[in-house]
C-alpha positions, -999 to 999 in steps of 0.1 A, spaced: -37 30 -186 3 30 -188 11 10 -223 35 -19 -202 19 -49 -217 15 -76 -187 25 -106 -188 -1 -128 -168 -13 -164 -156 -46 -182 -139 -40 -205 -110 -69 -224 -99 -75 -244 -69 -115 -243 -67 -146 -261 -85 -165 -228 -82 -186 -221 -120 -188 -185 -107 -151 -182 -102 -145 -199 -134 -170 -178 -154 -155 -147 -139 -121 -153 -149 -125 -160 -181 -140 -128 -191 -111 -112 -172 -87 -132 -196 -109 -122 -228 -101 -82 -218 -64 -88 -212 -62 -105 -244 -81 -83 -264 -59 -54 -251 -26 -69 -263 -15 -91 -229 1 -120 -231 -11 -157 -212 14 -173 -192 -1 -211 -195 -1 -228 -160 -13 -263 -148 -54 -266 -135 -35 -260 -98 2 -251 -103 23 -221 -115 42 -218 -148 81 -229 -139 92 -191 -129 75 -160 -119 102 -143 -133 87 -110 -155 51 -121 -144 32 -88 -141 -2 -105 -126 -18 -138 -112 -51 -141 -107 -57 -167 -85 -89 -187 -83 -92 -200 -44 -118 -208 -17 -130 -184 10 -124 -214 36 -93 -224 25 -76 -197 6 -39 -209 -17 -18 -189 -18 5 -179 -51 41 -181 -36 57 -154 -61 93 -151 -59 97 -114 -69 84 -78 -56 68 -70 -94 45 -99 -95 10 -84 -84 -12 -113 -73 -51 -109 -73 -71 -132 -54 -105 -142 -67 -133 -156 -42 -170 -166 -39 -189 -151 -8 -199 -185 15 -226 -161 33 -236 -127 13 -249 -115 47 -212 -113 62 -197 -82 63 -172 -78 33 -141 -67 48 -145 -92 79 -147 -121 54 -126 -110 26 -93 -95 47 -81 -126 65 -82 -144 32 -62 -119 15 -39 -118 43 -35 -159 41 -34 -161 4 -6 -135 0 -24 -113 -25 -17 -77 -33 -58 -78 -38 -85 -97 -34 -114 -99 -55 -146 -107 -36 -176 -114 -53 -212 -115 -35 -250 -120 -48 -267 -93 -34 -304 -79 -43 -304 -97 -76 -268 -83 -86 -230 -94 -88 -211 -74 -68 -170 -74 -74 -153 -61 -40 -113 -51 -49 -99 -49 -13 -65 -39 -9 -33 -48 20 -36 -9 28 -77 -14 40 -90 2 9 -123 -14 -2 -144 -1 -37 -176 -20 -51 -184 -26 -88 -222 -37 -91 -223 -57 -121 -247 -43 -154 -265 -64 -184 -236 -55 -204 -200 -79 -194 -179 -67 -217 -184 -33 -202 -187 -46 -166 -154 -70 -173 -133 -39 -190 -143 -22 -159 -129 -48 -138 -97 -49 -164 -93 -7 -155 -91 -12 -118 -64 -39 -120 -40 -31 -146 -27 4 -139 -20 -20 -104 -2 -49 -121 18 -25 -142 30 -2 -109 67 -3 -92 71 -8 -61 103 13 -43 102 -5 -11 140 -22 -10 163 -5 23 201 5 20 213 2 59 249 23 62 256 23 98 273 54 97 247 78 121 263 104 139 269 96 175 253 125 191 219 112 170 220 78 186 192 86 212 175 109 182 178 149 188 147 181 185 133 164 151 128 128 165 113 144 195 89 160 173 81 127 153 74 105 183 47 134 199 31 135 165 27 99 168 10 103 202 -12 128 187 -21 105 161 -30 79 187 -48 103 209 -71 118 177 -82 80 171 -64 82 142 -42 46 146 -63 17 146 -49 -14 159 -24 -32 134 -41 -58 121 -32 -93 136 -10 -108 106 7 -129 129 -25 -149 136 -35 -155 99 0 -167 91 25 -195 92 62 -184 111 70 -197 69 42 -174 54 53 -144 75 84 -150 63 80 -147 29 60 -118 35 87 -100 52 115 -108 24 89 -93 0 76 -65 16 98 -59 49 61 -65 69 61 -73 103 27 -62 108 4 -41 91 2 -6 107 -17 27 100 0 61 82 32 74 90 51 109 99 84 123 88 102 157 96 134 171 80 164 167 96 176 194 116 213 187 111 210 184 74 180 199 58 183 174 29 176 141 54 148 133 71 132 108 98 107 92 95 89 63 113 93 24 105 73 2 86 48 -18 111 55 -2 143 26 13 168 33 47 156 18 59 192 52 47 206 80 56 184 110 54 204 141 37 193 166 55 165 169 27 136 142 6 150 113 26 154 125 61 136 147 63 103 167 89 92 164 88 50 199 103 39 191 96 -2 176 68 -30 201 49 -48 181 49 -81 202 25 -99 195 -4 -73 157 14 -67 166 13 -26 163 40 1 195 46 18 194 47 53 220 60 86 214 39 118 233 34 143 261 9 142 253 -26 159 218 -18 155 193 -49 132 174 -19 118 140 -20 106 127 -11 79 116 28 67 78 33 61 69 21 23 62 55 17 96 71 21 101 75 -18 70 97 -20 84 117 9 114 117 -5 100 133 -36 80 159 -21 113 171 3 130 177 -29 111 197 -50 99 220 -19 125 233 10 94 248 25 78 216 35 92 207 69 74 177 77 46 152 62 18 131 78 4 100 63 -33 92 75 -60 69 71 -88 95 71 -104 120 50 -107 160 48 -135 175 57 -139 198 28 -132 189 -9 -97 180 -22 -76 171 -48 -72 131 -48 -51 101 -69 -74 87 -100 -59 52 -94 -50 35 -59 -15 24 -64 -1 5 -40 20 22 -15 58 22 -21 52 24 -59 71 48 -75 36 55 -96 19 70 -63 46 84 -55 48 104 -87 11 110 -87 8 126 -51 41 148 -57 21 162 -90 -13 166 -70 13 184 -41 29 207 -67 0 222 -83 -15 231 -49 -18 267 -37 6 264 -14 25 230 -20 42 234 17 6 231 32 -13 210 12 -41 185 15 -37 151 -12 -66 130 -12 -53 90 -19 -81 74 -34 -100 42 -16 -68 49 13 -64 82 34 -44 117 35 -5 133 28 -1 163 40 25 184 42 30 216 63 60 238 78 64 212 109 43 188 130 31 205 151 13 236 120 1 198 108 -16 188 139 -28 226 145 -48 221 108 -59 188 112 -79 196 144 -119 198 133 -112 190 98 -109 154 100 -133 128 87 -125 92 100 -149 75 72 -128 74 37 -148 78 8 -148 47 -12 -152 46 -54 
């Protein structure tokens, strides 16, 4: 656990005594570990998020509130009571982390005479934590899984120049190569449909979303490939676009020139009199690996597992952070052969690198396992 000490706050809009109970053990381990309280009202926030590292926010299944935080650091954790322990997890739990704005929900079910705690993520990634005789144990459990979370950066902000070549306006060799390995992606079963946001959100809700995270949807894994006309660029595909259908240079497919680390943003080239969307979340991490290895020519992002054992994350960041990022370029650079490895992302899917998309594709054929081992 990284030494940041959090700053934190309850919100609470339900009557539930299970909620209740559950929270204030949670408070009693971030207290005892040198966190501080942020006092709030019985269903209001304190005055300013400002420097808030985590809200845990006590809501209804039916009815889900959401926390409204007005910065990119605050890491909200929704906490709710299973209405019918028989439902499926993820098909109750999802849409009410998708309506409540959370980073995380905590779901918490009965089942055969134990408490479960299911932390489901915005990526998909789901773990269980049955519940022992012991609470302080079960509690500082609980406490393990969320901090290193609520303490992580994310690296998500875009710098747009519109300063793109004009021969690369209709994209070039590389881009080619990016939107076939998106096809293959499709055609391997390997992009679920986005999930629906729209249809769990307000036009105001998905608003907010976007001016926090730049979502427009919620897609699955992305590609990028170096740039052929400068070896230290590289495309890569948008954030929330069918990645089966990358087509349009700026809009669909990025070309990452550099990070401006002073103002934490991913600069960008598009093409002039373009509204550009934004680059995959996961461009810093890409970013990172490109540097330290000239060998690797492109990277795939996938929500899948490897058939045989490998190398994985200990904690499941959130993507963008600058904290997966640094964890997957240390996994990459102790492998074998860092220009073809295989990173496990715990609770979340695959980065792989390789010498182009298509020696990617070539390995990933018969070694894929659609079913992500969840821990």
């Amino acid at each position: 656990m990284a030494e940041t000490t959090l700053r934190f706050t309850v919100i609470n809009s339900t009557s539930d005594g299970l909620l209740h109970w559950y929270a204030d053990n949670l408070q009693n381990v971030l207290l005892q570990r040198g966190h501080t309280l942020v006092p709030a009202g019985a269903t209001t926030p304190p005055e300013s998020d400002d420097g808030l590292n985590l809200v845990l926010n006590l809501t209804d299944l039916a009815a889900p509130r959401s926390f409204q935080r007005n910065g990119q650091g605050t890491f909200v954790v929704s906490l709710l009571h299973a209405a019918d322990p028989a439902t499926p997890v993820m098909r109750a739990a999802y849409p009410a982390l998708v309506r409540s704005l959370s980073n995380m929900v905590l779901y918490l079910r009965e089942w055969n005479g134990r408490l479960e705690s299911h932390f489901i993520t915005i990526e998909q990634g789901h773990a269980t934590l049955v519940h022992g005789d012991d609470d302080w144990e079960t509690f500082a459990a609980v406490y393990e899984r969320i901090a290193p979370l609520a303490a992580s950066r994310l690296m998500i902000n875009n710098e747009f120049v519109a300063d793109l070549p004009a021969e690369l306006w209709a994209g070039d060799a590389a881009t080619a190569q990016l939107a076939w390995a998106g096809q293959r992606m499709a055609a391997l079963g390997l992009l679920p449909a986005a999930f629906p946001i729209h249809e769990y959100l307000s036009e105001r809700e998905l608003r907010h979303v976007r001016r926090l995270y730049g979502l427009g949807g919620l897609s699955y894994g992305n590609l990028s490939c170096r740039a052929r006309h400068n070896p230290g660029h590289f495309w890569m595909s948008a954030s929330g676009v069918n990645k089966g259908t990358l087509q349009t240079i700026g809009r669909d497919m990025l070309l990452v020139t550099g990070f401006d680390a002073e103002n934490q943003r991913m600069r960008l080239s598009v093409p002039p009199g373009m509204e550009p969307r934004r680059v995959s979340v996961d461009a810093i991490e890409h970013l990172m690996i490109y540097r330290e290895h000239p060998a690797v020519g492109a990277i795939v992002h996938m929500h899948a597992w490897w058939r045989d054992p490998i190398p994985s994350t200990q904690v499941n960041y959130p993507c963008g952070t600058i904290e997966l990022a640094q964890e997957v370029a240390e996994l990459v650079r102790h492998a074998p052969d860092p220009s073809r490895a295989v990173i496990g992302l715990k609770n979340h899917g695959l980065t792989i690198t390789g010498h182009s998309l298509e020696e990617i594709f070539q390995r990933i054929e018969g070694n894929i396992v659609r079913q992500i081992p969840m821990v």
